[in-house]
C-alpha positions in Angstrom: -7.8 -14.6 -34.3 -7.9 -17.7 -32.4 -5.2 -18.7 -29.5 -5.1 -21.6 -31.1 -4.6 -20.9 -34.9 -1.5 -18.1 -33.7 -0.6 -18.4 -29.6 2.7 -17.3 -29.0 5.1 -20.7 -28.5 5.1 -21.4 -24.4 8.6 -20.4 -22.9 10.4 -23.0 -21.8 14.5 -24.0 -20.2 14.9 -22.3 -16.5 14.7 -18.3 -18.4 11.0 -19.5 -18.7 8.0 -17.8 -16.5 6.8 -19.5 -13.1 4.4 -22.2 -12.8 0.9 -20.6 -13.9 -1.2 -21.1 -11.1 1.8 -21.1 -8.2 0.4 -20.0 -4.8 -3.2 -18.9 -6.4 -6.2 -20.0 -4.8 -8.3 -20.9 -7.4 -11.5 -21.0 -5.3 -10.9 -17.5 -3.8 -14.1 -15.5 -4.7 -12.6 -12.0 -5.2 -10.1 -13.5 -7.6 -12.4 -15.4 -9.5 -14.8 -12.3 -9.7 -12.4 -9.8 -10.5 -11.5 -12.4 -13.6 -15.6 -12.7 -14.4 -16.3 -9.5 -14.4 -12.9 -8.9 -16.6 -14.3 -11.5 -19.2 -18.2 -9.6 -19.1 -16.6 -6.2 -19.4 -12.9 -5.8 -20.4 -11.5 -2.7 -19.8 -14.8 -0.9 -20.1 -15.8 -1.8 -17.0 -16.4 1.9 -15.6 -19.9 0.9 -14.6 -18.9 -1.6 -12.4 -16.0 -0.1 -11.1 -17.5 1.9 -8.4 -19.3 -1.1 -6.8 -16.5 -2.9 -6.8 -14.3 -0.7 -5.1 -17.0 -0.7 -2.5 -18.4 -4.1 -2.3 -15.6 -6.2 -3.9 -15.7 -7.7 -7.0 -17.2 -11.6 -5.3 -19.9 -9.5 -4.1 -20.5 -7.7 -7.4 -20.0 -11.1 -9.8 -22.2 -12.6 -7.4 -25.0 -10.5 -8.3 -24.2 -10.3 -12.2 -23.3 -14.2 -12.4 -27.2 -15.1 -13.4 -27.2 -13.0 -16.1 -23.9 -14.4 -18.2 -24.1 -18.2 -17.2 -21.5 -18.8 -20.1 -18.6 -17.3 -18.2 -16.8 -19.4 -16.1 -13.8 -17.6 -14.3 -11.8 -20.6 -14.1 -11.7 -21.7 -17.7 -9.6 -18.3 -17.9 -7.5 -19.8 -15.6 -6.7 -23.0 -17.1 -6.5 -21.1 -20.5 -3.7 -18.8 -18.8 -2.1 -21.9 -17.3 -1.7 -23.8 -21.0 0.0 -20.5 -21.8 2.2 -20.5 -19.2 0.6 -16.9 -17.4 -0.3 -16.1 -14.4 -3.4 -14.2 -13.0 -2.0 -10.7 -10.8 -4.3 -8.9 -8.7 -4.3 -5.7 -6.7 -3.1 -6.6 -3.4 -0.9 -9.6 -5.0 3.0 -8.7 -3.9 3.5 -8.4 -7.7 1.0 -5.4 -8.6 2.5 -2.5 -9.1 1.5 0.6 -7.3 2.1 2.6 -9.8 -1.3 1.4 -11.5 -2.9 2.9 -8.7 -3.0 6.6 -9.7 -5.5 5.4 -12.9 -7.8 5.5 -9.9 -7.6 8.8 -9.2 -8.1 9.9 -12.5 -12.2 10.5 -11.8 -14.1 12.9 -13.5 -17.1 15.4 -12.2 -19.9 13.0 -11.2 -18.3 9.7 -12.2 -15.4 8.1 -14.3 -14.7 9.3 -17.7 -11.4 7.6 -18.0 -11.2 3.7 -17.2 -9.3 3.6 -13.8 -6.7 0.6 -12.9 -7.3 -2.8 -14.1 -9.7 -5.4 -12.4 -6.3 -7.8 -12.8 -3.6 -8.7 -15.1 -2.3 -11.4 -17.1 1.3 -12.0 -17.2 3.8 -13.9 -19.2 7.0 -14.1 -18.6 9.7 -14.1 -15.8 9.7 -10.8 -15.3 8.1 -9.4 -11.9 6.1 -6.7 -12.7 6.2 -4.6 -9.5 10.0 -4.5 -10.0 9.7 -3.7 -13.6 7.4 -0.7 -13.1 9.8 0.8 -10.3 12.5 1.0 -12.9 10.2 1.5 -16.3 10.6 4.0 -19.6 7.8 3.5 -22.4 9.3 4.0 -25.6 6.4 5.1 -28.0 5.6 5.9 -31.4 4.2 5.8 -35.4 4.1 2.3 -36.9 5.0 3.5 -40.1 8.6 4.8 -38.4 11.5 6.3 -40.8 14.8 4.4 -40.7 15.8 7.8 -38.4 12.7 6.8 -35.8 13.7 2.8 -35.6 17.6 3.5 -35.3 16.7 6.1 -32.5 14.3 4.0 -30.7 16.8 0.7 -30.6 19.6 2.9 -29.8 18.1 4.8 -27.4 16.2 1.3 -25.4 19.6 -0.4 -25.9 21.0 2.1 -23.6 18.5 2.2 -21.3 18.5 -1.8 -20.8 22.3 -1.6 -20.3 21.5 1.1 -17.6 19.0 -1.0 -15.9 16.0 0.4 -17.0 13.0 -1.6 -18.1 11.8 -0.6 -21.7 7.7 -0.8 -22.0 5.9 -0.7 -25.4 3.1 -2.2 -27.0 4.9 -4.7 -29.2 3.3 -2.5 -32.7 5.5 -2.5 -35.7 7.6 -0.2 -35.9 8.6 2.1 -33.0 7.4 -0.6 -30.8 9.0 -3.4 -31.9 12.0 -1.5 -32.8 12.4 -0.4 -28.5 11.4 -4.3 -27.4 14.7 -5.1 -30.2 16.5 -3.1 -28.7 16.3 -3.7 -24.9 16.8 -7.8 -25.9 19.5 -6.9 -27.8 21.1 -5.6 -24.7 20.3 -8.6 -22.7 18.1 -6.2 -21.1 14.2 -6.0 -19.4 11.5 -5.4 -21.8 7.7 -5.6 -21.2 5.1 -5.7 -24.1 1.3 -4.8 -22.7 -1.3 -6.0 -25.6 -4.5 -5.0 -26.3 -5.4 -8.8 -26.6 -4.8 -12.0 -24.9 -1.4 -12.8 -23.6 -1.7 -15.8 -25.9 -2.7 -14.5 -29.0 -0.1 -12.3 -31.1 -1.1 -9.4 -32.6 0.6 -8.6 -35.1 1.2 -11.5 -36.1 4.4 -11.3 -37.7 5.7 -10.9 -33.5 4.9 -14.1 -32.7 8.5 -15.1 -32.1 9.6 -11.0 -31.2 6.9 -12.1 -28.0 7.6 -15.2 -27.7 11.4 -13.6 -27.0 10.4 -11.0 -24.8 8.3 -14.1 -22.4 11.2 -15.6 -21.8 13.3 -13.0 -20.3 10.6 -10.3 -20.2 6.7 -9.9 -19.4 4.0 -9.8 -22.1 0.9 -8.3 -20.1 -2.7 -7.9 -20.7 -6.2 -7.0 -18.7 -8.5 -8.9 -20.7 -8.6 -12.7 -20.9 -6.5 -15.3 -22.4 -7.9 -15.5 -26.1 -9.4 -12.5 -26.5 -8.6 -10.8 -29.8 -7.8 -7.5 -29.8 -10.2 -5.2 -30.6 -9.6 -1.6 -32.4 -11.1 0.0 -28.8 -8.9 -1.5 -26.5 -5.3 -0.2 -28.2 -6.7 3.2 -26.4 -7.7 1.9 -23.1 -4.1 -0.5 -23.4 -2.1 2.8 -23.8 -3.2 3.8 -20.3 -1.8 1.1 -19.1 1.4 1.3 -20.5 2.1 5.2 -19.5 0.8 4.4 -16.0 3.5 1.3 -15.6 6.4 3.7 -16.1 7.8 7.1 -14.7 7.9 8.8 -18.1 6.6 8.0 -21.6 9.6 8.6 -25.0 7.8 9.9 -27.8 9.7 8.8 -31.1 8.1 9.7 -34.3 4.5 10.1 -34.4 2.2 12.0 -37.0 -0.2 14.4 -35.5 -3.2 11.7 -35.3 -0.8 9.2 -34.2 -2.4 6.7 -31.7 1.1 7.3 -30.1 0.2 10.6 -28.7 -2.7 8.9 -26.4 -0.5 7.5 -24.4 1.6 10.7 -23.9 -2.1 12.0 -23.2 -1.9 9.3 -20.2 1.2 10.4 -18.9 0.7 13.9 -18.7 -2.3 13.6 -17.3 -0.7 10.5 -14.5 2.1 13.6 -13.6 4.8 11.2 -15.4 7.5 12.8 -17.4 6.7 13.6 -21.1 9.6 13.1 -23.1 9.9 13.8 -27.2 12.9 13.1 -30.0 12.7 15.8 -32.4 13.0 14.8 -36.2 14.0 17.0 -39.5 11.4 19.5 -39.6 10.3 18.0 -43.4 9.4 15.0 -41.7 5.4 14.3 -41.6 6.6 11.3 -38.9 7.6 14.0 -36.8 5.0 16.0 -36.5 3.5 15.1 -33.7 6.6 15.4 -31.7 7.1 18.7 -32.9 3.4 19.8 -31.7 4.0 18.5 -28.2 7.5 19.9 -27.8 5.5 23.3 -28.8 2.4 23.5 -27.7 3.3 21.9 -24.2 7.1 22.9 -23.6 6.4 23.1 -20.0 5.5 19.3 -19.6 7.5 18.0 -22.5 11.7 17.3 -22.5 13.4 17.2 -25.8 15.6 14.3 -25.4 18.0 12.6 -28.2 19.6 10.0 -26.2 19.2 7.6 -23.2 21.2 10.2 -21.4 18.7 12.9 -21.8 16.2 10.5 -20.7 17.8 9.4 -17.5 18.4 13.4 -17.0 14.6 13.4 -17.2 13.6 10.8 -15.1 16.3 10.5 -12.0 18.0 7.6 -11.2 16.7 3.5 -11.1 14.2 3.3 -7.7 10.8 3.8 -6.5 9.4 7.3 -7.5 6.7 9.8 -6.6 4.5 11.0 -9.4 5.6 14.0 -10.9 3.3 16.8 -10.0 2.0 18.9 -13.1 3.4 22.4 -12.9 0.9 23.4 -15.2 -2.7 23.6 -16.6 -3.7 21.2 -19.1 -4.8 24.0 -21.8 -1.4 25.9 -20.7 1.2 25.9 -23.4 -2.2 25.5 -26.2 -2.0 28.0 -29.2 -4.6 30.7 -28.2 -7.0 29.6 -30.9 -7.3 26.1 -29.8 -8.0 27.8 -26.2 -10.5 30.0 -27.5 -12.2 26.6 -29.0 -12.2 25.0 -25.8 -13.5 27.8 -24.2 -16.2 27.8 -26.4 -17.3 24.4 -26.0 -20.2 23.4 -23.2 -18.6 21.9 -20.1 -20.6 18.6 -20.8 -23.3 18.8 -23.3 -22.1 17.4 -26.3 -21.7 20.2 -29.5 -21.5 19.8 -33.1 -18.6 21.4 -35.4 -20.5 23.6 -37.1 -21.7 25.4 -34.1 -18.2 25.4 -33.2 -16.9 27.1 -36.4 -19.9 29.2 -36.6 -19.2 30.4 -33.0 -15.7 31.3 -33.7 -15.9 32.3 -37.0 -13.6 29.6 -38.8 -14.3 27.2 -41.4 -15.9 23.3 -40.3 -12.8 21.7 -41.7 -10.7 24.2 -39.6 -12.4 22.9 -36.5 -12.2 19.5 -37.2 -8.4 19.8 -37.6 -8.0 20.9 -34.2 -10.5 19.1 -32.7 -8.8 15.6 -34.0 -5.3 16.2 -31.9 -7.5 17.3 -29.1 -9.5 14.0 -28.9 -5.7 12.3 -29.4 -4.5 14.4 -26.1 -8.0 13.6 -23.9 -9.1 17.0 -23.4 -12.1 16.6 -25.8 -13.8 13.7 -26.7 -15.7 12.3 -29.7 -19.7 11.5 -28.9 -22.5 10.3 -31.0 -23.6 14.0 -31.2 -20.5 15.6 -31.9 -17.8 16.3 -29.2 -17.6 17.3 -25.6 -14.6 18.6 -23.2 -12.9 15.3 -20.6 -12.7 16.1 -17.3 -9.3 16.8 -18.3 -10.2 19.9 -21.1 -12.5 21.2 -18.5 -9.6 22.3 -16.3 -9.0 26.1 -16.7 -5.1 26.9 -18.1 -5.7 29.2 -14.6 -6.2 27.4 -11.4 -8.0 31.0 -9.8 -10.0 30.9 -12.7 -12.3 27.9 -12.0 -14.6 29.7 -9.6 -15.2 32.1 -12.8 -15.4 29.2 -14.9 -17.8 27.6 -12.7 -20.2 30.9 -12.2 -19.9 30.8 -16.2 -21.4 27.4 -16.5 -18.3 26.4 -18.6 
């Protein structure tokens, strides 16, 4: 999808977002790497990521800029400026600490998770940094139950009118249902896309985001134009979880793409928080599973009340500390599957199943919510634990598990 062919209409009237490139220098070098190397890599940048916290990203574009001479940093720029969106860098007044802790979320001998972005592109009045000190994500299934979208506008209506910020990823459903309802409160809502700021996915939001940039944010890592791509809903989710001090699940199915971003916020030390739905309900699922098999990190809320129970009153926040392992609250079956796989190698799901004695198909089904959660990921050779599903349930046992090669 072209910017052109479906860019969201440019805000205007004095609700609209600041001059584009106010107070930017447009010749700074770390600014215009940071957008290069943003362009070259998207979020998938882990390669890069450790030279450029150590060199800086002029240094780093510097060195890669002979080998893409059809990226030019400032045609970004200008694109961002047509839109009426402004480039935000660490270090700007506007980024949000927050994002920081995606930094620390390093695995044994190098990044397995994609850390904070290189820089962001916002639209909209909204100031992010303030937004994230005040922010709920409100998450869930696209294909949400008239019980999920009447939750999730009631329950972001009240949070708006309590001064919360409401963050989603302007999907249908849930999504779009939680951005409604926080406008319909005359309220803050910020939509973080897996695309450009300037290109509307779906396309039937164009005017939802074209709403939420006038009195909101709409926020991206990757360039102005840039479609987005199945890959980067994941990597977006992180994102979105990191911005706010907890994560709302409301309907999700137990392969939901909703449950990656709780997988974010457990494992940022944010508060997990799930609606529970009629027990019939496949839509619910997934909320059920978490409120089960990780009660100790999870809060069953049903109203914005319960939420702001969960989450302490509108300010600046520490992260939560986990109280507990990441395998801890796990059926003892899905443990014994973990504990079976190789620490990094990656294994198959036959071996798996032969190993534990259970049917492939058996293995498979547990292994798909476990990829969804980011303790186990999916490889070109089967699957292998995250840095994450290597942590023992324990914390005395890791010297065993270490002796143990596990």
């Amino acid at each position: 999808m072209s910017a052109e062919a479906g860019a969201i209409p440019a805000a205007d009237g004095p609700g609209g977002p600041p001059p584009a490139v106010v107070d930017v220098d447009l010749m700074d070098p770390e600014r215009l790497g940071r957008v290069a190397l943003a362009r070259v890599f998207g979020p998938e940048y882990q390669r890069v990521a450790a030279d450029v916290a150590r060199h800086g990203a002029a240094q780093v574009w510097a060195r890669m800029r002979p080998g893409h001479p059809g990226v030019d940093p400032r045609r970004d720029l200008e694109a961002a400026a047509r839109a009426g969106a402004r480039l935000v860098c660490p270090r700007d007044p506007e980024w949000p600490a927050e994002l920081s802790a995606l930094d620390r979320l390093d695995g044994d001998g190098g990044r397995t998770t994609a850390g904070a972005p290189l820089c962001l592109w916002v639209r909209g009045p909204g100031e992010l940094r303030d937004l994230a000190a005040r922010a709920v994500a409100v998450v869930g299934c696209r294909a949400a139950t008239s019980y999920g979208l009447h939750l999730a506008g009631d329950i972001a209506f009240a949070l708006a009118e309590q001064g919360w910020a409401v963050v989603s990823g302007a999907a249908f459903g849930i999504d779009a249902a939680a951005h409604r309802g926080a406008l319909a409160a005359e309220g803050s809502t910020v939509a973080v896309l897996a695309g450009g700021v300037d290109v509307p996915y779906p396309a039937a939001h164009v005017e939802l985001l074209a709403e939420i940039a006038r009195t909101g944010a709409v926020v991206s890592e990757v360039a102005p134009g840039t479609p987005p791509y199945r890959r980067r809903f994941l990597t977006r989710n992180r994102v979105i979880a990191a911005l706010c001090r907890g994560t709302v699940l409301i309907e999700a199915g137990v392969r939901s793409g909703a449950l990656n971003t709780v997988a974010h916020a457990r494992r940022l030390g944010r508060q997990v928080m799930a609606v529970p739905g009629p027990v019939t309900s496949a839509m619910s699922a997934g909320c059920h599973r978490l409120l089960r098999d990780f009660r100790e990190e999870t809060a069953l809320v049903t109203s914005a009340d319960d939420v702001r129970e969960e989450i302490g009153t509108v300010g600046r926040f520490a992260p939560r500390p986990l109280t507990a392992g990441a395998r801890d609250g796990l059926s003892a079956v899905v443990r014994e599957l973990l504990d079976a796989m190789p620490a990094r190698a990656p294994v198959g799901a036959s071996v798996l199943a032969r190993s534990l004695g259970l049917r492939p198909q058996e293995v498979l089904a547990m292994l798909g919510p476990l990829v969804v959660e980011g303790l186990v990921e999916s490889v070109p050779d089967g699957y292998r634990l995250t840095a994450l599903g290597r942590a023992p349930s324990n914390p005395h046992a890791r010297g065993r598990d270490d002796r143990a090669g596990r």
